[in-house]
C-alpha positions as CSV (number, residue, x, y, z in Angstrom):
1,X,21.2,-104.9,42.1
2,X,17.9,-103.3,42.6
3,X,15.1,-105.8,41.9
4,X,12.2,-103.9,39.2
5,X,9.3,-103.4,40.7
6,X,5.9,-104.6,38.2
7,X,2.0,-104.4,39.4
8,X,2.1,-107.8,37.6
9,X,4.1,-110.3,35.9
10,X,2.7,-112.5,33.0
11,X,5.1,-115.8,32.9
12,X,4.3,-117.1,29.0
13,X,3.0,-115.4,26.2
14,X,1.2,-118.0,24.3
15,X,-2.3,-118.3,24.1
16,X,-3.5,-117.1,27.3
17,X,-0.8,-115.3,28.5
18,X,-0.5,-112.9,25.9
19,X,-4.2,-112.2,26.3
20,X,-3.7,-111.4,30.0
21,X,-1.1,-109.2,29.6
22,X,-2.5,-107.1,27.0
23,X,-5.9,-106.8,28.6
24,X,-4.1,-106.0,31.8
25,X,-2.5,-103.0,30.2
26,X,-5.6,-101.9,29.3
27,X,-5.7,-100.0,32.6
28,X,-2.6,-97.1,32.1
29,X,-2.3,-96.9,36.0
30,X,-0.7,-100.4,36.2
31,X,2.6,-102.0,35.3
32,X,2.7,-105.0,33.3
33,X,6.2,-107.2,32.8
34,X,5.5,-109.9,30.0
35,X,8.3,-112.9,30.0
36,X,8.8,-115.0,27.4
37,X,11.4,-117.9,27.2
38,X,11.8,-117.6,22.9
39,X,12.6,-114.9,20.4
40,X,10.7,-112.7,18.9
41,X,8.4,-114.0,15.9
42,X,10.2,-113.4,13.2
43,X,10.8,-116.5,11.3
44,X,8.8,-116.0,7.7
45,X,8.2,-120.0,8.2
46,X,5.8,-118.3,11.6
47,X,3.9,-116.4,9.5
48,X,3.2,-118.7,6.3
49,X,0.2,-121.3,7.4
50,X,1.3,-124.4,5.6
51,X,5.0,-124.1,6.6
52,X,3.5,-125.2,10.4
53,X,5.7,-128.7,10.8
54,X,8.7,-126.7,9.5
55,X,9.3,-125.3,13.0
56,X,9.1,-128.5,14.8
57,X,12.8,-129.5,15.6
58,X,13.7,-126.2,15.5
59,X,15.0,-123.6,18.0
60,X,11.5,-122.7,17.9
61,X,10.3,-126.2,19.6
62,X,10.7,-127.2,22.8
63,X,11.1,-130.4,21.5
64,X,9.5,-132.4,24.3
65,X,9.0,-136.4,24.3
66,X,6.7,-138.4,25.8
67,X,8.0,-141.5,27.6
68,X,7.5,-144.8,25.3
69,X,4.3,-146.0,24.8
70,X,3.2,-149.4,24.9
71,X,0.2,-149.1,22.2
72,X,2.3,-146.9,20.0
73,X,4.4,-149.2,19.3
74,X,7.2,-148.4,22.3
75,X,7.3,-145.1,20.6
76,X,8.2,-141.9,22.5
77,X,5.7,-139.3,20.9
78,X,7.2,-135.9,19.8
79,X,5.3,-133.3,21.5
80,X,5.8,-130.1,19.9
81,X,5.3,-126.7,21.5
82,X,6.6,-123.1,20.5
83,X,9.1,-121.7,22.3
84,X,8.8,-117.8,21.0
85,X,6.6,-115.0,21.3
86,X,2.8,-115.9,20.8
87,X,3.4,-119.6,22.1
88,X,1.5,-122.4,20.0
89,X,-0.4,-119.7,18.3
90,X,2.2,-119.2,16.8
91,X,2.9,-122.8,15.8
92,X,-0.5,-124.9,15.5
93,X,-2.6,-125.7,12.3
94,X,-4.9,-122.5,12.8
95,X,-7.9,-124.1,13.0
96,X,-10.9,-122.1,15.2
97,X,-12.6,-124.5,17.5
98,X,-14.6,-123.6,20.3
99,X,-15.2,-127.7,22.0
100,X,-18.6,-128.7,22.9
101,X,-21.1,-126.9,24.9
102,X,-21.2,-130.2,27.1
103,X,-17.4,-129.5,27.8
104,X,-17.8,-126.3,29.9
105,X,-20.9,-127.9,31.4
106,X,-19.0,-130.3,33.1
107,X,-16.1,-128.8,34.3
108,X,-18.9,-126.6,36.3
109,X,-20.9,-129.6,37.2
110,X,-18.5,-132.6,38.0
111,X,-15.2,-130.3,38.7
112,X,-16.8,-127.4,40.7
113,X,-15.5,-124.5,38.3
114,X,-18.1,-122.6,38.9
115,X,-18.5,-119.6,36.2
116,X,-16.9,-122.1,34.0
117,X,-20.4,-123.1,31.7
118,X,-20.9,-122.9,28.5
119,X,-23.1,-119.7,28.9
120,X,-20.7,-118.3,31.1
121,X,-18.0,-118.8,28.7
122,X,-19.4,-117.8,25.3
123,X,-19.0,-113.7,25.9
124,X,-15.2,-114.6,26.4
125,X,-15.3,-116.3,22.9
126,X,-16.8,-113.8,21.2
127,X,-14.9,-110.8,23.0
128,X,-11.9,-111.8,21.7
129,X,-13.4,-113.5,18.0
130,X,-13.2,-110.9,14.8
131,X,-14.9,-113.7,12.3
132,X,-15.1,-112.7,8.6
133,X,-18.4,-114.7,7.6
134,X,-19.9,-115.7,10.7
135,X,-22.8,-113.2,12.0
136,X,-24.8,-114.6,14.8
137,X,-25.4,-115.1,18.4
138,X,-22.9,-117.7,18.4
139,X,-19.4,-115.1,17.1
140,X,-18.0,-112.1,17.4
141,X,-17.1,-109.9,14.5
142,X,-15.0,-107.0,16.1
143,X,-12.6,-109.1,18.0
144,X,-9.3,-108.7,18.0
145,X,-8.7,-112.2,16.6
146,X,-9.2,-112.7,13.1
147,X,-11.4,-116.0,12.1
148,X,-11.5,-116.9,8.4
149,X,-12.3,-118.9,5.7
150,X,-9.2,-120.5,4.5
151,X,-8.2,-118.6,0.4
152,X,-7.0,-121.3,-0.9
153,X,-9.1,-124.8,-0.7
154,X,-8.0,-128.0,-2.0
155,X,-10.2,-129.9,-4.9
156,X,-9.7,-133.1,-2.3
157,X,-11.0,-131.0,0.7
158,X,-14.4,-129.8,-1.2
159,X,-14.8,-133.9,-2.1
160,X,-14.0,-134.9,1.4
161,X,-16.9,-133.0,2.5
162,X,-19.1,-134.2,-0.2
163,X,-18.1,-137.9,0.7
164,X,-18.8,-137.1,4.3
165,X,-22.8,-136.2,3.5
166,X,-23.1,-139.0,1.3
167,X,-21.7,-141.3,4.2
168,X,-24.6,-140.1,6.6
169,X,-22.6,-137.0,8.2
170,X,-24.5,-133.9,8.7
171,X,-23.2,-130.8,6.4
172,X,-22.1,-128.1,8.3
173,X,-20.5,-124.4,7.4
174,X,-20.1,-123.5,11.4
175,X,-18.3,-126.5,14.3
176,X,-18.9,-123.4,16.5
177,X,-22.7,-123.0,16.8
178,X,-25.8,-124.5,17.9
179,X,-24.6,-128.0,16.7
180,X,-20.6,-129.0,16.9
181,X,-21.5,-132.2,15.2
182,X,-21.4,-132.7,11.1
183,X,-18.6,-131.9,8.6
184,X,-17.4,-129.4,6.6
185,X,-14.5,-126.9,6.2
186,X,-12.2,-125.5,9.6
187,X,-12.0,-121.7,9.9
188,X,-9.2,-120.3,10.5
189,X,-6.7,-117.7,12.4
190,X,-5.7,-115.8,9.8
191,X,-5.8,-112.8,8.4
192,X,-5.9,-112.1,4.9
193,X,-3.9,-115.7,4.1
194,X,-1.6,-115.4,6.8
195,X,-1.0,-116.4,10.2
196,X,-3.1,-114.3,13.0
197,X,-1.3,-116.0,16.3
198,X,-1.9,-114.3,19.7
199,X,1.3,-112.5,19.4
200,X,-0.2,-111.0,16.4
201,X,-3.7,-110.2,17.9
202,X,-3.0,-109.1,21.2
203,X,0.8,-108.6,21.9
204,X,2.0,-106.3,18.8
205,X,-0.3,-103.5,19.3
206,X,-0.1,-103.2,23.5
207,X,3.4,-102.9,22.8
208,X,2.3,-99.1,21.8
209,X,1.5,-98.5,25.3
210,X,4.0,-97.5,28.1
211,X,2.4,-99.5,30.9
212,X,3.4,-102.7,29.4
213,X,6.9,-104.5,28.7
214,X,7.9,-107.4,26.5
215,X,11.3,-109.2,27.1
216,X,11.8,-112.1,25.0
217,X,14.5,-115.3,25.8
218,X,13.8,-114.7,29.6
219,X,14.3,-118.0,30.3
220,X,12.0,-118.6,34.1
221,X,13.9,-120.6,36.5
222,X,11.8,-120.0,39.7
223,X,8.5,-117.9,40.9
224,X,9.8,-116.5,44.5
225,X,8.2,-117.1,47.5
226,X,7.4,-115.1,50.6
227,X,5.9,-118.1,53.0
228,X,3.1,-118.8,51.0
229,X,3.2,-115.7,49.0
230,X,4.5,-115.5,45.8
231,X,6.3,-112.4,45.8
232,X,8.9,-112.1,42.0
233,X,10.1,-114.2,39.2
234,X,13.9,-115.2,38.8
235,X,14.8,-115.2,35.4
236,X,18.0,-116.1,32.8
237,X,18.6,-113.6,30.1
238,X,21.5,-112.8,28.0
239,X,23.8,-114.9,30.3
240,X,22.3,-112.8,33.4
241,X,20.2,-113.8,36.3
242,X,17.6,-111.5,37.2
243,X,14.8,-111.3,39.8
244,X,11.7,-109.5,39.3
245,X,9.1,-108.0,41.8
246,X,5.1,-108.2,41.3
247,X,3.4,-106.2,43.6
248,X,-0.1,-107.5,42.7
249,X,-0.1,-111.3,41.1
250,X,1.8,-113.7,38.8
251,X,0.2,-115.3,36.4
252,X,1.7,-118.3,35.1
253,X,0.7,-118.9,31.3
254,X,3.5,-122.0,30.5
255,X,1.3,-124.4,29.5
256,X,0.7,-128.0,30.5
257,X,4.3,-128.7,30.4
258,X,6.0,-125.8,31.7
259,X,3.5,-124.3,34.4
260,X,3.4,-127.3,36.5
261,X,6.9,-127.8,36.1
262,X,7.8,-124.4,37.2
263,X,5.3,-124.7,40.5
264,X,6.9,-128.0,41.5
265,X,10.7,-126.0,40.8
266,X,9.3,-123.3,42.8
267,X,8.2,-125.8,45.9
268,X,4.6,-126.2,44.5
269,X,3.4,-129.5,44.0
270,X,3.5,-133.1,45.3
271,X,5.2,-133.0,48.9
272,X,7.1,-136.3,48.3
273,X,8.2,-135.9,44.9
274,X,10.0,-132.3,45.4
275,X,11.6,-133.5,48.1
276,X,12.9,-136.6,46.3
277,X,14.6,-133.8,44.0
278,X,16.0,-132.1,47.0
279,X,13.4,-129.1,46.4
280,X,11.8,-127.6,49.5
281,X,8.0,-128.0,50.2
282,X,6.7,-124.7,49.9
283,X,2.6,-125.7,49.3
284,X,2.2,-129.4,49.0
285,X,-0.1,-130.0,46.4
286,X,-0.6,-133.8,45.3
287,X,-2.4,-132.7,42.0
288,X,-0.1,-130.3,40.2
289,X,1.7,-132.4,37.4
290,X,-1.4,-134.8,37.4
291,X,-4.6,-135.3,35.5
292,X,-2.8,-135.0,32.2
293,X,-4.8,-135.4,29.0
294,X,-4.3,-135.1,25.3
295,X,-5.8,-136.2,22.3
296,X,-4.0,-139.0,20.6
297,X,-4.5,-138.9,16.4
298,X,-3.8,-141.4,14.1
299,X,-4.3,-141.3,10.0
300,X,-5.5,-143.3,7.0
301,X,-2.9,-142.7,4.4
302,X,-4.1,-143.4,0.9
303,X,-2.0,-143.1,-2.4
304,X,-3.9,-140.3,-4.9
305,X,-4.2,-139.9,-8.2
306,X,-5.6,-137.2,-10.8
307,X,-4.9,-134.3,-8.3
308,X,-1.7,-132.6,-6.2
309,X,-0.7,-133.3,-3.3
310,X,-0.1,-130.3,-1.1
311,X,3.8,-130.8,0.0
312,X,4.4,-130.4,-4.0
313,X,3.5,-126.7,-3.8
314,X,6.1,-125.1,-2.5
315,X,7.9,-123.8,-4.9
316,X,9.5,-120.3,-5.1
317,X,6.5,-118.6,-6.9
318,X,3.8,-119.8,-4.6
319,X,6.0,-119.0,-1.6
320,X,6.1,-115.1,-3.3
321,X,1.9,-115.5,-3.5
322,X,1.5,-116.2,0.1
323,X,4.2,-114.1,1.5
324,X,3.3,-110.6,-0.6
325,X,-0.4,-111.1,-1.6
326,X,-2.2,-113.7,1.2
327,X,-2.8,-116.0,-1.6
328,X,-2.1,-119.4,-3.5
329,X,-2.0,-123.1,-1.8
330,X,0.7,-121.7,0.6
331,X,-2.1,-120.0,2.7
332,X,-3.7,-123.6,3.3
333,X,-3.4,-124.4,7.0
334,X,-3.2,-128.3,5.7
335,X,-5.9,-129.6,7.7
336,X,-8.7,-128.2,5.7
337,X,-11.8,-130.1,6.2
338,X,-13.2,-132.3,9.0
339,X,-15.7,-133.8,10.9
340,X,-16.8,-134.3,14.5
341,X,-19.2,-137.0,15.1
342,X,-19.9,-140.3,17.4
343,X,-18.3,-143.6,17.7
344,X,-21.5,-145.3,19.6
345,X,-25.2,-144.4,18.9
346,X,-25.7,-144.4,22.6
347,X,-23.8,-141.2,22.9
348,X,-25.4,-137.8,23.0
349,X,-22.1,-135.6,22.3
350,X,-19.4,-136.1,19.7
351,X,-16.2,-138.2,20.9
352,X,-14.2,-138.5,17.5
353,X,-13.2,-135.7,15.0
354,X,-11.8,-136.2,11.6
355,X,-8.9,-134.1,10.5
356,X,-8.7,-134.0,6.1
357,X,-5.0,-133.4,4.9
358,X,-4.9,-133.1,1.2
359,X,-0.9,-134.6,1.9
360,X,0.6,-137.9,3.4
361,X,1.1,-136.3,6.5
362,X,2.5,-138.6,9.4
363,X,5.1,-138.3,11.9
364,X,4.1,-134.5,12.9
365,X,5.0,-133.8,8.7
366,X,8.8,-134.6,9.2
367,X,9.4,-137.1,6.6
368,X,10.3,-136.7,3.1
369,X,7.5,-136.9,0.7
370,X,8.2,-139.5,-2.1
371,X,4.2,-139.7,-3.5
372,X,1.2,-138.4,-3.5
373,X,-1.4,-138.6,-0.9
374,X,-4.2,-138.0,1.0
375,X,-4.6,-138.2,5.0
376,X,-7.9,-138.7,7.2
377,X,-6.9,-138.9,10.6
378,X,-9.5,-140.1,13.6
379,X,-8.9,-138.0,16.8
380,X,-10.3,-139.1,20.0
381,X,-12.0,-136.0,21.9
382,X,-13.4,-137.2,24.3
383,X,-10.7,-138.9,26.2
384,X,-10.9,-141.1,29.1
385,X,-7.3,-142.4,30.0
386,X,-5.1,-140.1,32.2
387,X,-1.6,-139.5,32.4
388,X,1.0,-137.2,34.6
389,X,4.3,-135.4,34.3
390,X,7.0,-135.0,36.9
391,X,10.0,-133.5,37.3
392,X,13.4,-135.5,36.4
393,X,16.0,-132.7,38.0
394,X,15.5,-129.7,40.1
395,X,17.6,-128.1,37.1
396,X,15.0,-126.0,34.9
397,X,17.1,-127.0,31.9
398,X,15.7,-130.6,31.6
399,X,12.4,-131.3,29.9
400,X,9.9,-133.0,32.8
401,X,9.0,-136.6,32.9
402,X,6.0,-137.0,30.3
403,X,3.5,-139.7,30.1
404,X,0.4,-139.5,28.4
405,X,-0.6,-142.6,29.0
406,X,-2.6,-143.3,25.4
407,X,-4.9,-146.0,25.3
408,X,-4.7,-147.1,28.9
409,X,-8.3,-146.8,29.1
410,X,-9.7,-149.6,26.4
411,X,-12.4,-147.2,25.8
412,X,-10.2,-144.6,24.2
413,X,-9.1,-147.9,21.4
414,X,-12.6,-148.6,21.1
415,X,-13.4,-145.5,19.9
416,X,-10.3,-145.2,17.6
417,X,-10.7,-147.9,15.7
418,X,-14.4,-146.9,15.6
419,X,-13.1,-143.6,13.7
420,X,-11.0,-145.6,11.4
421,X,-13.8,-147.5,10.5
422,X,-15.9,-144.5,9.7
423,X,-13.1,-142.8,7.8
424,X,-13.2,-145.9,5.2
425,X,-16.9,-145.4,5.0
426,X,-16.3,-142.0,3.9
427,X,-13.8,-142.8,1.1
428,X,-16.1,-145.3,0.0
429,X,-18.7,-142.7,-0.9
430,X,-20.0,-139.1,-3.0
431,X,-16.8,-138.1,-5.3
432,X,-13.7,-138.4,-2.7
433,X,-12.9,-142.0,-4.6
434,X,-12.3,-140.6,-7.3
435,X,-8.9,-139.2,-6.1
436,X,-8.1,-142.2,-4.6
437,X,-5.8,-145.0,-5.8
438,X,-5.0,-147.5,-3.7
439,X,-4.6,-147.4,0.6
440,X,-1.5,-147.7,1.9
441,X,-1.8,-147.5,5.7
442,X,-3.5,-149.7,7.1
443,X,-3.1,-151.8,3.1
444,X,-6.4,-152.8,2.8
445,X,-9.9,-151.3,2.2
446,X,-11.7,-152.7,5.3
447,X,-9.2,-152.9,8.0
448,X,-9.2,-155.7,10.5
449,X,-8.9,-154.0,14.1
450,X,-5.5,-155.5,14.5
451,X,-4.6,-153.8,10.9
452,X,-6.0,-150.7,12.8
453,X,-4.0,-151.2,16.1
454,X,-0.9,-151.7,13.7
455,X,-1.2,-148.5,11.9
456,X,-1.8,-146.6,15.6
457,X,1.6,-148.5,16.9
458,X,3.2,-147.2,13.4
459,X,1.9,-143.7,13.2
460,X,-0.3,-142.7,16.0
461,X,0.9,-139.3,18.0
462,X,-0.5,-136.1,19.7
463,X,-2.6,-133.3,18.1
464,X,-0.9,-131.1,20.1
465,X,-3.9,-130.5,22.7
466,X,-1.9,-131.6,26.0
467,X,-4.3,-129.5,29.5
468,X,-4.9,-130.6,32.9
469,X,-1.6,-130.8,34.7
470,X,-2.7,-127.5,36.7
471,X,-6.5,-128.9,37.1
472,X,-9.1,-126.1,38.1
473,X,-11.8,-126.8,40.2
474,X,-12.8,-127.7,44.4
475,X,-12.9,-131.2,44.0
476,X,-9.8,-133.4,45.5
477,X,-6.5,-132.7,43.3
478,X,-7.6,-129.8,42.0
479,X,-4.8,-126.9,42.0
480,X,-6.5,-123.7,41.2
481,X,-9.9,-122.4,42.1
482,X,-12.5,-121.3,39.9
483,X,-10.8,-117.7,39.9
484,X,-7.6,-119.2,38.8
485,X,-5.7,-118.5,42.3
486,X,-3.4,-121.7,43.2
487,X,-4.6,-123.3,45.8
488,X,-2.7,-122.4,48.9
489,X,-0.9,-120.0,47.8
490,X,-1.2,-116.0,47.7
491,X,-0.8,-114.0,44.3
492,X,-0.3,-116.5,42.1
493,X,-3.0,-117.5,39.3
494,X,-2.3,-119.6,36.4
495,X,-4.4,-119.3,32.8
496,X,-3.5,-121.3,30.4
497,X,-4.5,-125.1,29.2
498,X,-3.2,-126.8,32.1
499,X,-6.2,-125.4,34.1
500,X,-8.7,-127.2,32.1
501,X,-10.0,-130.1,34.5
502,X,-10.6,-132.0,31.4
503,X,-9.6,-131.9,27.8
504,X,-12.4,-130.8,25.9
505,X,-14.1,-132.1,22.3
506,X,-11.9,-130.2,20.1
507,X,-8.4,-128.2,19.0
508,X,-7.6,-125.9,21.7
509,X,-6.5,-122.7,20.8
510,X,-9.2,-120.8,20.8
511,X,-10.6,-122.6,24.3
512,X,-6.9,-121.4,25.8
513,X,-7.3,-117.7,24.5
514,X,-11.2,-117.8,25.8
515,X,-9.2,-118.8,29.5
516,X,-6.6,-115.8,29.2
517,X,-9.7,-113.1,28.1
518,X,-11.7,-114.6,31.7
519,X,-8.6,-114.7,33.5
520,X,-7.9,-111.1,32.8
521,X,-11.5,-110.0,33.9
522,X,-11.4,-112.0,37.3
523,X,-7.9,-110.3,37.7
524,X,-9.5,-106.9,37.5
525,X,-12.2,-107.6,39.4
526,X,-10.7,-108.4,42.4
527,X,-8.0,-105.0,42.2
């Protein structure tokens, strides 16, 4: 068989992959191969905002699990992530935030990313950023992603905020500017009521140009190596296995499960642990697979009354709204309104955010809803415990070893129960009580911390922001460089969230597509 010759091949298009690979097709002279492990997009479920926790458990989720986890209970936490073109852009809640300016800061200043501070980083933001409403220094208005206000607002969101100012929060229509800090109402990814993933943005229309190809359900088993230089990607598709050639790089966009998974497969990581799998050292690197971080959430679930709770709108005419027009409750992204703010006054930078869900939403949205309700969840941003992943086989079939390790620092429970006790100030104030009949989780209306600790064991689980497995920086256990180049190793780069040496204060979509739009410029300049 004659192995295909690309300039480059793009392993992943989620978030930062599918940015790469369309900006590296920009330049007609090169060849661009694009591999993705899922189908196309074409679920209507993809597309339809609220109907987000309708793919999880699908063939659209990886359907990864944490090992248990003492403080949740023994739990093993669901970890969804899309498997299909456009990645978790094409899965998450939609909502637009940047992080803090502190964040970039100090992965230049304590991790040695250098180009990697805030001032560096905004132009990336706003290259990609088309926002509707936003006009300033801050955003970008003829970007390729669309940012939005939501169409369709619930009654509870608009109170939430209200409650939120009368609690002492600062009002805010923009997490994205000067000032991250206050409340108010998420933008979105969306375009005219519907879903605006990556895929959507970035993918669709390079398709159009010759220089680049797509190929779906190429399942990667293995980057190649040449010594220490990666040299092709080996790939399952359509019951065949085939090996591709990159002339110029790999970039490996998998995420911070699958990327350092596929480096330690392809003899990239921890010397002692591939060879406990029978896998051949290639590049021992102790920190791929290490530094992992996510932020752990956990709601306040109150029972309503006098209003709707959002899991009762679907019905067949409001799916017809959404689907033809862009409008109705169906274009909510369900977390509608929030807040970032501080758990201690000693602390310059927000560490908690709120996430408002006019729903009882718990248990990634999986359960049957039997009444109304309303959910505030407290999400820790700023995180200080650490966890890891490792493989369990040298077969690529079998989901890695995950361990989050939530809570192991007592600071990170601190600080959560310090959000739940600022989410009952909230309810307690301005109009939101109103809505509210009784609380069901924790029961009572001031929560004792073990009440709090309780409802974490019961309910607590990601937000869907796992990075850091792939750690970029010069400091010891670092795996990339600031230019994204694996250390040790020739032609390979990875750009995705698993490069970011520390989670940062806020959803992380748009901070993964901000890494693929730099990625693709350092790739360029170094042709």
């Amino acid at each position: 068989m004659t192995t295909e010759n690309f300039d480059y091949v793009v392993i992943g298009s989620g978030s930062a992959g599918g940015v790469v690979a369309a900006r590296l097709s920009e330049d007609p002279s090169v060849r661009v191969l694009l591999l993705e492990a899922g189908p196309m997009d074409d679920d209507d479920m993809i597309h339809l905002p609220a109907a987000f926790s309708t793919l999880f458990r699908t063939k659209w989720d990886w359907s990864y699990q944490t090992t248990p986890q003492k403080l949740l209970g023994g739990r093993r936490a669901d970890w969804p992530r899309m498997k299909g073109l456009g990645g978790c852009s094409s899965m998450n809640a939609m909502i637009y935030i940047r992080a803090n300016r502190a964040d970039y800061d100090e992965w230049r200043d304590a991790y040695g990313a250098e180009g990697w501070g805030y001032d560096d980083v905004l132009p990336y933001f706003k290259k990609s950023e088309g926002n509707q409403r936003l006009r300033d220094e801050f955003h970008g208005t003829d970007g390729p992603l669309h940012v939005e206000d939501r169409r369709s607002n619930h009654e509870m969101s608009h109170a939430f905020v209200e409650a939120c100012v009368a609690a002492g929060f600062k009002p805010t229509d923009d997490f994205n500017g000067a000032e991250q800090e206050g409340a108010g109402m998420y933008q979105v990814t969306c375009k005219k009521g519907r879903r605006w993933s990556v895929a959507d943005a970035f993918i669709r229309p390079a398709m159009q140009r010759p220089n680049l190809t797509v190929r779906t359900e190429a399942f990667v088993t293995r980057i190649e190596m040449d010594g220490t230089r990666a040299t092709g990607v080996t790939y399952r598709r359509g019951g065949r296995t085939e090996t591709v050639h990159a002339g110029s790089e790999i970039v490996l966009s998998g995420g911070a499960v699958n990327s350092p998974q596929l480096l330690m497969l392809s003899g990239i990581g921890p010397g002692a642990h591939l060879r406990s799998h029978g896998i051949d050292v290639v590049v021992d690197s102790p920190g791929v697979g290490r530094n992992l971080q996510d932020h752990p959430i956990s709601g306040a679930l109150f029972d309503t009354r006098h209003t709707t709770d959002l899991a009762e709108q679907l019905s067949v005419g409001n799916l017809l709204m959404a689907q033809k027009f862009g409008r109705g409750p169906l274009t909510s992204n369900v977390a509608e309104a929030g807040a970032f703010f501080t758990s201690r006054d000693d602390l310059d930078v927000p560490d908690l955010q709120l996430h408002m869900l006019p729903a009882g939403f718990w248990d990634n949205g999986l359960h049957e809803p039997t009444k109304r309700g309303l959910t505030i969840a407290s999400t820790l941003v700023r995180v200080e415990s650490t966890g890891y992943l490792q493989l369990r086989s040298a077969d690529p079939t079998w989901h890695p070893e995950i361990e989050p390790a939530y809570y192991d620092d007592v600071a990170d429970l601190d600080a959560m129960v310090a959000g739940y006790e600022r989410i009952y100030d909230v309810v307690g104030a301005g109009p939101l009580g109103g809505f509210i009949e009784q609380p069901w989780l924790p029961g009572s209306w001031r929560p004792t911390r073990d009440e709090i600790l309780a409802a974490v064991a019961r309910i607590g689980q990601t937000v869907y922001h796992p990075v850091g497995t792939c750690s970029m920086g010069t400091v010891e256990g670092s795996v990339v460089g600031p230019d994204l180049r694996v250390h040790g190793v020739e032609g390979l780069r990875v750009a995705d969230a698993s490069v970011m040496p520390r989670v940062p204060r806020g959803n992380t979509n748009a901070p993964t597509i901000m890494i693929g739009e730099k990625a693709a410029d350092l790739i360029k300049e170094s042709r």
